[in-house]
Backbone as CSV, one residue per row, in Angstrom:
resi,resn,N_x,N_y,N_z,CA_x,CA_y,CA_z,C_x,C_y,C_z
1,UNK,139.716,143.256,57.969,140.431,143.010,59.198,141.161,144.293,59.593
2,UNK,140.842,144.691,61.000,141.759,145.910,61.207,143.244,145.737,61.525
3,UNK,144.066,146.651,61.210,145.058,146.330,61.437,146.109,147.648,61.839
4,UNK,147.223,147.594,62.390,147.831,149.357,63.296,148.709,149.825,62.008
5,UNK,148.067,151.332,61.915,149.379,152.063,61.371,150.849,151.730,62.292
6,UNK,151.881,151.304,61.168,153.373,150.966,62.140,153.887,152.517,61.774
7,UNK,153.636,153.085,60.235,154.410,153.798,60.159,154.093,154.700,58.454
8,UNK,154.737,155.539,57.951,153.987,156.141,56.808,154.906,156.238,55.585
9,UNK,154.624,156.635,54.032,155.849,157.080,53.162,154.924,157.990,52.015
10,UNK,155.500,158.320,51.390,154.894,159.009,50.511,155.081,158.026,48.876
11,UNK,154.084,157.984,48.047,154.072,157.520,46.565,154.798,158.172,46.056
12,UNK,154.866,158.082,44.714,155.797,158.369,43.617,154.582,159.707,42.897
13,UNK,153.706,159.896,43.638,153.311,161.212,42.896,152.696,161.875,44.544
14,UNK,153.366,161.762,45.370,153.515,161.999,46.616,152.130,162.517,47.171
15,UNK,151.196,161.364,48.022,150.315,161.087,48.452,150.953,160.139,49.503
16,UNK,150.475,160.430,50.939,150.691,159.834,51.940,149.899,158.150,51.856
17,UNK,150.934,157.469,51.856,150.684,156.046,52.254,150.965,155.328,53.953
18,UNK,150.034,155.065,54.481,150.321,154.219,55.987,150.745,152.863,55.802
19,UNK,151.556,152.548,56.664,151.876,151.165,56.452,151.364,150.220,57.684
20,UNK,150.923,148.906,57.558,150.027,148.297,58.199,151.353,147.603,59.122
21,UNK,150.796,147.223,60.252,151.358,146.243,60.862,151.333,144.620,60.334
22,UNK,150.573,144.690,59.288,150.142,143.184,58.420,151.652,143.343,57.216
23,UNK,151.987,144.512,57.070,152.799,144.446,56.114,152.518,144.777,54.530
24,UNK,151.194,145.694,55.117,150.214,146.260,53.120,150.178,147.335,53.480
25,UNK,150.305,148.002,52.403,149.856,149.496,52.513,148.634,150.171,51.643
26,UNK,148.464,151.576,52.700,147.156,152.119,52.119,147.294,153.249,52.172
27,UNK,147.059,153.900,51.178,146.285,155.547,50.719,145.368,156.137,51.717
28,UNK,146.070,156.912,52.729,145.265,157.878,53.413,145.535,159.617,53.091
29,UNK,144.715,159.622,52.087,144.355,160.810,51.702,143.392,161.715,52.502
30,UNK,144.074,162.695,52.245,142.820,163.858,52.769,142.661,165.188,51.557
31,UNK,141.402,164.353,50.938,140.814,165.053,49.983,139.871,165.379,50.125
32,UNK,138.949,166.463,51.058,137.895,166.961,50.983,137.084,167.006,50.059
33,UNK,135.287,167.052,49.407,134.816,166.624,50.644,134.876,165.101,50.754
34,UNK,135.617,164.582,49.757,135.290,162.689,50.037,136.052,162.013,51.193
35,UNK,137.013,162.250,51.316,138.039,162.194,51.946,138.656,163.120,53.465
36,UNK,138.005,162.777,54.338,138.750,163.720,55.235,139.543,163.523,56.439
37,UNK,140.534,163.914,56.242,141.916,163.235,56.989,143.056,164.322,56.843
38,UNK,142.601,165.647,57.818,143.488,166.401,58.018,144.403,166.247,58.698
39,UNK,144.485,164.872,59.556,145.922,164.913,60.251,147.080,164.632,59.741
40,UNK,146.232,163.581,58.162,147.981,163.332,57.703,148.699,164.634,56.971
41,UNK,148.241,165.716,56.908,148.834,166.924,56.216,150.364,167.001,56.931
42,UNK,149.893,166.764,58.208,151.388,167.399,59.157,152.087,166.059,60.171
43,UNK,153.086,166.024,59.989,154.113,165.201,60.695,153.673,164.538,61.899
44,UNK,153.040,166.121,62.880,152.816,165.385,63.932,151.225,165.179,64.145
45,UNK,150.435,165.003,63.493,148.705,164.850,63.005,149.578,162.858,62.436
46,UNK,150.101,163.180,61.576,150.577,161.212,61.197,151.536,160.316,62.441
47,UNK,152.397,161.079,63.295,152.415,160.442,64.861,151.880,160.444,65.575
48,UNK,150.798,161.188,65.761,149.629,160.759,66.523,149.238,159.727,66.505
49,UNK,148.981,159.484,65.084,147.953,158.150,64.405,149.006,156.994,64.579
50,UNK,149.869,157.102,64.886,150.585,155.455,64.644,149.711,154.563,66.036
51,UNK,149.633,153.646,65.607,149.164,152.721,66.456,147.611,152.562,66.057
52,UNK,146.597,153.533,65.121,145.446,153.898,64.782,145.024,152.483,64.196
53,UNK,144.002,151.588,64.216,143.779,150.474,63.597,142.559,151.232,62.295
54,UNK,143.280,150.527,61.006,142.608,150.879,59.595,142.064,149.390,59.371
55,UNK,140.926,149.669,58.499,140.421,147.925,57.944,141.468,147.802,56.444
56,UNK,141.641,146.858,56.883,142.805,146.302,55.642,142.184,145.640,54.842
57,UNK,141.447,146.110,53.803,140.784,145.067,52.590,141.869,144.294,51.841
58,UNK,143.290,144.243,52.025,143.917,143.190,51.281,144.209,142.280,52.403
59,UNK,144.212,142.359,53.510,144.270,141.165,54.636,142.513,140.615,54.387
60,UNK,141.743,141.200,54.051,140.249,140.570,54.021,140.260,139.519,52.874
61,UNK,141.607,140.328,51.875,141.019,138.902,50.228,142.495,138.387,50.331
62,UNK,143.329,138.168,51.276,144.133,137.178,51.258,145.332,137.743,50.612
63,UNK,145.863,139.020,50.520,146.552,138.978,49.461,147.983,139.345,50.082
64,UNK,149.300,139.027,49.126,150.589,139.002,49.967,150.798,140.224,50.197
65,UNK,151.989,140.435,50.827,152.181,141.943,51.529,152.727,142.536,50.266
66,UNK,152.866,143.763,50.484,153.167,145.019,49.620,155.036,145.033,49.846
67,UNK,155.415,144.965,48.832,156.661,145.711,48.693,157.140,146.650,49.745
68,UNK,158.389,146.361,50.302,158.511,147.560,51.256,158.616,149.417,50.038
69,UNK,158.451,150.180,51.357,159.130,151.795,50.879,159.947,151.664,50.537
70,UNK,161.141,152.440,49.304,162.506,152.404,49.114,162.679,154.041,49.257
């Protein structure tokens, strides 16, 4: 199910995470070559993207929302 970047944070081994408008979050990495997603490198490449609809595989298997950022 797609769903809008609301907004972003970084992990605990600091890798950009998006946060869904469903309330889950996901790993948007940009790791070349598997991975390519040079906009989240820079601030304004990840405000661009807000509003961007991602497929949410934990809204697909039902699962509760993610813990907020602290």
């Amino acid at each position: 199910m797609e769903q809008a970047i609301v907004g972003f944070h970084l992990d605990e081994e600091q890798h950009w995470v998006a946060e869904l408008a469903c309330g889950h979050n996901q790993h948007v990495r940009h790791n070349p070559p598997w991975t390519n997603r040079p906009w989240v490198i820079t601030e304004a490449g990840r405000t661009a993207t807000l509003g961007r609809l991602l497929n949410c595989r934990k809204c697909d298997e039902g699962a509760p929302r993610d813990m907020p950022a602290v």
